[in-house]
C-alpha positions as CSV (number, residue, x, y, z in Angstrom):
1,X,0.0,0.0,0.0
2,X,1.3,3.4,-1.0
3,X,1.3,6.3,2.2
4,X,1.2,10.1,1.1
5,X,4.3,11.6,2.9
6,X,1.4,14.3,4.0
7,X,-0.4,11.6,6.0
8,X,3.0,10.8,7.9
9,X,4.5,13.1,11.0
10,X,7.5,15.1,9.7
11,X,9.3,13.1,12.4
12,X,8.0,9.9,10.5
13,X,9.7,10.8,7.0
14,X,12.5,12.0,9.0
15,X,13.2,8.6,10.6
16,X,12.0,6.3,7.3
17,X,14.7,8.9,4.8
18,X,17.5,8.2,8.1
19,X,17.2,4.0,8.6
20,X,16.9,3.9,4.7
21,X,20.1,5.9,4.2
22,X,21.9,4.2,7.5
23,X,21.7,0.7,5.8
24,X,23.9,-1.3,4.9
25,X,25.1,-1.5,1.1
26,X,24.1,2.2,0.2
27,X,25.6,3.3,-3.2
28,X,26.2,6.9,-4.3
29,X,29.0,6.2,-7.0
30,X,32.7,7.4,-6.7
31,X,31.4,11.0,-5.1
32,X,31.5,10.7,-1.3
33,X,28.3,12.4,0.6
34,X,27.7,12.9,3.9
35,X,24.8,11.5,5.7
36,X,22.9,14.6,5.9
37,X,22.9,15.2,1.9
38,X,22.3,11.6,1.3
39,X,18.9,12.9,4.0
40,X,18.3,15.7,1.5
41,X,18.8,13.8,-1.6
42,X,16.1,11.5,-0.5
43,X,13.9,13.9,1.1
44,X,14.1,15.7,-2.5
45,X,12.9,12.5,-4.3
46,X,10.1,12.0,-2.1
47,X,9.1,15.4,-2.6
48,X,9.3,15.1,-6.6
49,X,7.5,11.8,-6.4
50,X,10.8,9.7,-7.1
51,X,10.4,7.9,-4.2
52,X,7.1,6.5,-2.6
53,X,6.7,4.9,0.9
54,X,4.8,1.7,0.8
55,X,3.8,-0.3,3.6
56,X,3.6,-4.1,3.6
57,X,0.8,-5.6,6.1
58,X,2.8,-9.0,5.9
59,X,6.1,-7.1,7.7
60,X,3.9,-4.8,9.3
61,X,6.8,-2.0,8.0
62,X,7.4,0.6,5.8
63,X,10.2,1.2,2.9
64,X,11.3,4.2,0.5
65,X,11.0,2.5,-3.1
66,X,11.6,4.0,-6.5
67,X,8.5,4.7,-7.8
68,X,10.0,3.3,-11.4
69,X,10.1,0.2,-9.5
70,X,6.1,0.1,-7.7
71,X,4.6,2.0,-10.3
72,X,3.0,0.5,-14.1
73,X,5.9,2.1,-16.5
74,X,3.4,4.1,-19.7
75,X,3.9,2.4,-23.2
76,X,4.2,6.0,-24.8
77,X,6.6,6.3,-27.8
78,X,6.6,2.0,-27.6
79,X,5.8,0.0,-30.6
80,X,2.7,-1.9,-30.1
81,X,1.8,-5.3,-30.9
């Protein structure tokens, strides 16, 4: 299920952007950021609709996923059957 950031305490989005950027494995490339930009880089995607929070009633928890990964990609400019 997708959550509006609206319908989540600022300290909510504050905590899911920080355990999501404190884990384990966490690529940025060759450019080294600090954990507060890698905070605003996310917070910035959320914001632009990058980045959706989803909760799954089977974990009973919430993740940040790409929304190029959740949501139905258009077949615009595609070559139909």
């Amino acid at each position: 299920m997708i959550i509006p950031t609206d319908r989540l305490s600022a300290e909510a989005v504050l905590g899911l952007i920080e355990e999501f950027v404190s884990r384990e494995g966490t690529d940025y490339g060759q450019q080294e950021f600090s954990f507060e930009q890698k905070c605003a880089h996310v917070q910035r995607q959320l914001a632009s609709g990058g980045v959706i929070v989803v909760f799954d009633a089977a974990t009973d928890s919430c993740n940040l996923v790409s929304s190029d990964d959740l949501l139905p990609q258009t077949t615009a400019g595609r070559d139909q059957p």
